[in-house]
C-alpha positions as CSV (number, residue, x, y, z in Angstrom):
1,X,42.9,-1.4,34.5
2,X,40.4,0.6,33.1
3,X,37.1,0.1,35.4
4,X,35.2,2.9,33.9
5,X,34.9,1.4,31.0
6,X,34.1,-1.8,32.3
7,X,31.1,-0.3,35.0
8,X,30.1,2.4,32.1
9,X,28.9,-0.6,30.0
10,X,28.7,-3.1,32.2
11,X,25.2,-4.4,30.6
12,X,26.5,-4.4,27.2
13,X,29.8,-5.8,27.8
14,X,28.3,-9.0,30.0
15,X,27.6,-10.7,26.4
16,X,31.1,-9.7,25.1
17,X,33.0,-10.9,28.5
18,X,31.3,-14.3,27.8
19,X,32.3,-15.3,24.4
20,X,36.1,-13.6,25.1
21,X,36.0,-16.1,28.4
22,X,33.5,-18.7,27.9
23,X,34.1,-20.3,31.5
24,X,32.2,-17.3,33.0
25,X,29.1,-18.1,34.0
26,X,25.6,-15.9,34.6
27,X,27.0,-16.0,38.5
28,X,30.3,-15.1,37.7
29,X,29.0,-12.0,35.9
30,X,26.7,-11.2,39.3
31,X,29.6,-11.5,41.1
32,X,31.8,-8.8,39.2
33,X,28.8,-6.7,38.6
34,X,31.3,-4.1,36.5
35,X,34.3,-4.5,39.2
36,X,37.8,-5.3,37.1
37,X,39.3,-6.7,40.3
38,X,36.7,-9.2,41.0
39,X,36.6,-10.1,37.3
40,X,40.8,-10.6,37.4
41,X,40.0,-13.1,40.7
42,X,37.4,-14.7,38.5
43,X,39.9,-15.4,35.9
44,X,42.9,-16.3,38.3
45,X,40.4,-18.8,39.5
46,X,38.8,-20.2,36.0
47,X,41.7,-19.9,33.8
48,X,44.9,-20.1,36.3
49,X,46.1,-16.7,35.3
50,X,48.3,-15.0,37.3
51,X,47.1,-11.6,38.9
52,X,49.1,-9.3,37.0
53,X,48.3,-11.6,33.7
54,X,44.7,-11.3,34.5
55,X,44.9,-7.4,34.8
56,X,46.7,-7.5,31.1
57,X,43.8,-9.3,29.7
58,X,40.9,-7.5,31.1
59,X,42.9,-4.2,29.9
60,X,43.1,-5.6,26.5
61,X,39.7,-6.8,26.3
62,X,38.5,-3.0,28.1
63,X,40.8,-0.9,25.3
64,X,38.5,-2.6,22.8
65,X,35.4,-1.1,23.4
66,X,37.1,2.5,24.8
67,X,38.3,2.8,21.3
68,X,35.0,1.9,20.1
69,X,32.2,4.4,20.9
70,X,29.6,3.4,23.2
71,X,26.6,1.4,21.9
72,X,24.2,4.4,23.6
73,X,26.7,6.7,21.4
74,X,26.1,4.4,18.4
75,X,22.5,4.6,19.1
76,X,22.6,8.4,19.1
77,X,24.5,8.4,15.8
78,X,22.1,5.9,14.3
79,X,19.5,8.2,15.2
80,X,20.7,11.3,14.0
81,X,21.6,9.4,10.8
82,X,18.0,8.5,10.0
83,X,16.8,11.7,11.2
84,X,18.9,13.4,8.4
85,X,18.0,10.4,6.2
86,X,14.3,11.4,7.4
87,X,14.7,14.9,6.3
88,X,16.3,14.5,3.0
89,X,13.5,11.6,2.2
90,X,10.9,14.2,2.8
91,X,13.0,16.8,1.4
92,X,13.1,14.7,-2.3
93,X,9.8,14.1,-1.9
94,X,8.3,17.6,-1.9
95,X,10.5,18.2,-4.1
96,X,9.4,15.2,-6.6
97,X,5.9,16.8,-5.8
98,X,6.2,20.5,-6.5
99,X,8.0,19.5,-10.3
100,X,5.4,17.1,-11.2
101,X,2.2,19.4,-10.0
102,X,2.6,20.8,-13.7
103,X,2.5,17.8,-15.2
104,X,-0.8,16.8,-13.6
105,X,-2.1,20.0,-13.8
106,X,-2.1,19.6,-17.7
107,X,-2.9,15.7,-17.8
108,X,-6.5,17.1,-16.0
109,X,-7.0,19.9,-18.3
110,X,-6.3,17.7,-20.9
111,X,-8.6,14.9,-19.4
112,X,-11.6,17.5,-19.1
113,X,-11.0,18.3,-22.9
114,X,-11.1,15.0,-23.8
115,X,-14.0,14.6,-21.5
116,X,-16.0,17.8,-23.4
117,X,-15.1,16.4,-26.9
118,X,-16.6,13.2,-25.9
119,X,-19.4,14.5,-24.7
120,X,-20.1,16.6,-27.2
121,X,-19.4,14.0,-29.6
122,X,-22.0,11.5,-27.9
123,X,-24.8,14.3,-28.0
124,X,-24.2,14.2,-31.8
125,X,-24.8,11.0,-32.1
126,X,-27.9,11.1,-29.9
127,X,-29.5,13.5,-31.5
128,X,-28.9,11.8,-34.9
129,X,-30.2,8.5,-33.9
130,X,-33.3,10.4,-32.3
131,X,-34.0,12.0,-35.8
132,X,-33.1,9.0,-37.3
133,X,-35.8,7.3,-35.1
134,X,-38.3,10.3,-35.6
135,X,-37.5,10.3,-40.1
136,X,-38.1,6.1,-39.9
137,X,-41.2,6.3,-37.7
138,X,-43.1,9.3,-39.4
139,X,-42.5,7.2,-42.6
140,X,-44.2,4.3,-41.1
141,X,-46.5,6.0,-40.1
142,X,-46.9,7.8,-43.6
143,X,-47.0,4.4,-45.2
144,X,-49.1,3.2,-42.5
145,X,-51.8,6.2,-44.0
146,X,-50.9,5.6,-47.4
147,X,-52.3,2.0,-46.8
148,X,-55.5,2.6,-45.1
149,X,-56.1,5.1,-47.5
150,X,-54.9,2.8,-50.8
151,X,-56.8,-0.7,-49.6
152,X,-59.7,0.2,-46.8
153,X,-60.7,-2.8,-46.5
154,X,-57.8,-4.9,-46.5
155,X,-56.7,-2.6,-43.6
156,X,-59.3,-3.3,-41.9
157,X,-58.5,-7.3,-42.0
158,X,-55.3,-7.3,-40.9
159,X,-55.7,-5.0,-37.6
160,X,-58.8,-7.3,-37.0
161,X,-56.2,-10.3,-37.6
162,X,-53.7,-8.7,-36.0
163,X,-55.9,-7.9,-32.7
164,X,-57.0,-11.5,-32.6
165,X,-53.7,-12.4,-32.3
166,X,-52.5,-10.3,-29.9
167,X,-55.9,-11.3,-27.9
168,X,-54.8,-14.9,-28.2
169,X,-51.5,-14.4,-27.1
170,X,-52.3,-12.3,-24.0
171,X,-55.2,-14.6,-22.8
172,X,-52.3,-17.6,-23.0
173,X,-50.6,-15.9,-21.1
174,X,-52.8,-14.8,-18.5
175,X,-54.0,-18.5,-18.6
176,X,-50.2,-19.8,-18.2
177,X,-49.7,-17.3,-15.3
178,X,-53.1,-18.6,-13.5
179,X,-51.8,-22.0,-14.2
180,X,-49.0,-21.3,-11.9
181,X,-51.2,-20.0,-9.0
């Protein structure tokens, strides 16, 4: 029998020894504790085997997992797997970001371009509306002059109207807001 085995992964192999012989129980296990010669009295006892037929059985159920590697050698595989995974992740991924630093180095240069034109385009149109606004105003204001000049007197009328209005209209409001206090 092999006992190494069988006391090299003794944790791991309590799980397996109970579904192979599901009479064992958590005692049982205790008992053996990794010893192939207690397990074989164990299963003379549970199962009727004979000694020798016991032996056979725990060899057969031992050369399963010497065959396979250990689960702490699995676990050292698995890690060295996803440390190479690791490195040829970060690997693509520098790589992915050194070819596309062109590409964004020219979709910014072309973003401040498009960023002067509009800027320069919406000065233009500011200063267009401003000289618009200045043109329209000095011709109201040259009609304006034209009109006082033309008609003194009816001039004079309608800013006196037009005051008495605008008197009104803020008293009624003052009066409204006072109203409220």
């Amino acid at each position: 029998m092999n006992t190494d085995v069988l006391q090299g992964n003794w944790k791991q192999l309590r799980g397996e020894l109970r579904k192979q012989w599901g009479k064992l129980t958590d005692d049982d296990l205790d008992r053996v504790a990794g010893s192939a010669d207690q397990l074989a009295g164990i299963l003379q006892e549970k199962y009727g085997l004979s000694r020798s037929e016991a032996g056979r059985e725990i060899d057969q159920f031992v050369s399963r997992f010497s065959e396979e590697p250990s689960i702490a050698e699995q676990g050292r595989e698995l890690r060295q797997d996803l440390e190479r995974t690791g490195h040829q992740v970060m690997s693509s991924a520098r790589e992915t970001a050194e070819s596309t630093r062109p590409d964004l180095e020219h979709a910014r240069r072309n973003l401040e371009h498009a960023g002067e034109k509009a800027m320069t385009g919406a000065r233009e149109t500011a200063n267009m509306a401003a000289q618009n606004l200045q043109q329209t105003g000095q011709k109201v204001v040259n009609s304006a002059r034209e009109t006082v000049t033309s008609r003194p007197f009816m001039s004079t009328g309608a800013t006196l109207l037009l005051g008495l209005i605008l008197g009104l209209g803020v008293s009624m409001l003052l009066g409204t807001s006072r109203c409220k206090e």
